[in-house]
N, C-alpha and C positions, 0 to 999 in steps of 0.2 A: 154451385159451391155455396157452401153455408158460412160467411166468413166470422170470425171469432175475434175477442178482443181480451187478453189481461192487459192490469195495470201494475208497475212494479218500481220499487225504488232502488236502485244500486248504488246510493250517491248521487253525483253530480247528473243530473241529466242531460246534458252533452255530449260525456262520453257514454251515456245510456244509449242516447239516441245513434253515437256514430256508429256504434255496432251492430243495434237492430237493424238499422238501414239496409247491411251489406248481406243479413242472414234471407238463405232460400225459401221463401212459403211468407216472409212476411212484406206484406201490403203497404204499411202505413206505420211509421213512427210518429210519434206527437209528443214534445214536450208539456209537463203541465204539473198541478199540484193536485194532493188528495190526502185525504185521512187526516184534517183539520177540524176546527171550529168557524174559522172566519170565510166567509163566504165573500166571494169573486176575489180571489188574495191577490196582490201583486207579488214581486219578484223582491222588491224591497221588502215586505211584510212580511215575507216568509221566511228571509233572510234574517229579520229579529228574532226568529226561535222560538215567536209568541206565538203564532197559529196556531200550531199542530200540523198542520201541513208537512207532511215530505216533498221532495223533488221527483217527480215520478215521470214515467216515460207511459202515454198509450200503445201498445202493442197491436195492430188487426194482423192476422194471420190468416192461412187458408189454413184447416186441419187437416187435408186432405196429401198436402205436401210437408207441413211438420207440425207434431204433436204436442202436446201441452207438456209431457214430460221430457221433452226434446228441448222447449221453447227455458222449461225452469231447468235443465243442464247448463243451457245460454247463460241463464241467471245467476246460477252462480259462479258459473266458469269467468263474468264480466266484473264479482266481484268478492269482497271477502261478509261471506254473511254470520262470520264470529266477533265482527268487528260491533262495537253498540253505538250507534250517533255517531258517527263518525267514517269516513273513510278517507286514508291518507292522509292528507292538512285539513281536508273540506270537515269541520267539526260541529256537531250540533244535531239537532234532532229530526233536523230537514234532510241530511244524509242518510238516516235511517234505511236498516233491509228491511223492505216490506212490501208483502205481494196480497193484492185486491182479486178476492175471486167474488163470480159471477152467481155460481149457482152452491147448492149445496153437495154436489158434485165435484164441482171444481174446487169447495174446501176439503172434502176427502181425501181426492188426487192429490191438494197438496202438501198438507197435513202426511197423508202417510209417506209422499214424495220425501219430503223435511226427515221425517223420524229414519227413514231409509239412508238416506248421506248422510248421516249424523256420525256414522261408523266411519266415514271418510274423515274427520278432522278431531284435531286431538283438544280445541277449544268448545264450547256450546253454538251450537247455530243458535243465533240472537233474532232471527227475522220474523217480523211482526205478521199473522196473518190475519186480513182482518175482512170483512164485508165488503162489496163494492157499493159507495154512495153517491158520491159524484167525483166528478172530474173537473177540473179549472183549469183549460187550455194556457198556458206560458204565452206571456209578449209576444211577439211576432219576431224581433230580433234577437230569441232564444233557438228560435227554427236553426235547425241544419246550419248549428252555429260551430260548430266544426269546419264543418264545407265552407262557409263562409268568411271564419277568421282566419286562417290557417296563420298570418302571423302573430296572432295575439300567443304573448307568452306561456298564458296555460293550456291552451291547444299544442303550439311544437312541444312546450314541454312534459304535460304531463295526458292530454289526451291523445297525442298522437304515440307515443310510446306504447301505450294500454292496447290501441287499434291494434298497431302492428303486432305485439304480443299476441293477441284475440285471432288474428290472422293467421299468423305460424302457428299455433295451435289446434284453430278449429276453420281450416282449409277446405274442410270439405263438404261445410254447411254454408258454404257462400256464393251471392249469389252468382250463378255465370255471365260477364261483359262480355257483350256483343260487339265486335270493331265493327 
């Protein structure tokens, strides 16, 4: 297995990452930052709007079990990509949609992906596509910060609601629990 990796911003990467977690074929979620200026940014830093930095989620997949245009179905099933810097309350440029491809392949695939669902929504898809140049892994106490807080306010309230929505809807791309 040849395993694969995009990077992508839905907003908050929290509820980025609690969804990738649960989807069939993929490996490894990682919170972290990308398509900035300031290099090794922190969580603070990024949150001033000054970087350039988005919130973005690492993706590794197998291809072999779901596809790249299966993986950007996820993406924007997980979030609204007509929305600009912004999603929900989370405001700012760090929210931004924006998807990092690898090869010039994977900008094709996405590009015509995008120009393809565009017939699907009656706003402009706003999502930035852009190189992939680095990645800045998130604090450690950003990890599987879902999993972790569950009673911190914007987990019950506003990423656990998303989860379960994501759930009821896309049932059949999850992974199977083993008792």
């Amino acid at each position: 297995m040849d395993e694969k990796f995009i990077v992508f911003g839905t907003g908050c990467f929290w509820c980025s990452e609690a969804i990738f977690k649960l989807i069939n074929g993929v490996t490894d979620v990682v919170p972290g930052y990308a398509g900035g200026h300031t290099e090794n940014p922190t969580y603070r830093q990024v949150c001033t709007d000054k970087t350039g930095h988005a919130e973005v989620v690492k993706v590794s997949y197998n291809p072999e079990v779901i596809s790249l245009n299966e993986i950007l179905d996820l993406f924007m099933a997980a979030h609204d990509p007509t929305s600009l810097n912004r999603q929900g309350n989370d405001i700012g440029t760090q929210y931004r949609s924006i998807i990092f491809y690898n090869t010039p392949e994977e900008e094709k695939t996405i590009k015509d992906y995008i120009a393809k669902k565009q017939k699907d929504y009656k706003k402009p898809i706003v999502t930035e596509v852009k190189k992939f140049e680095h990645f800045y892994e998130a604090e450690d106490y950003h990890h599987n910060y879902f999993a972790n807080n569950p009673s911190n306010p914007y987990c019950s309230m506003v990423i656990k609601p998303e989860v379960n929505d994501f759930i009821m809807k896309h049932g059949n791309v999850l992974k199977t629990v083993k008792h």
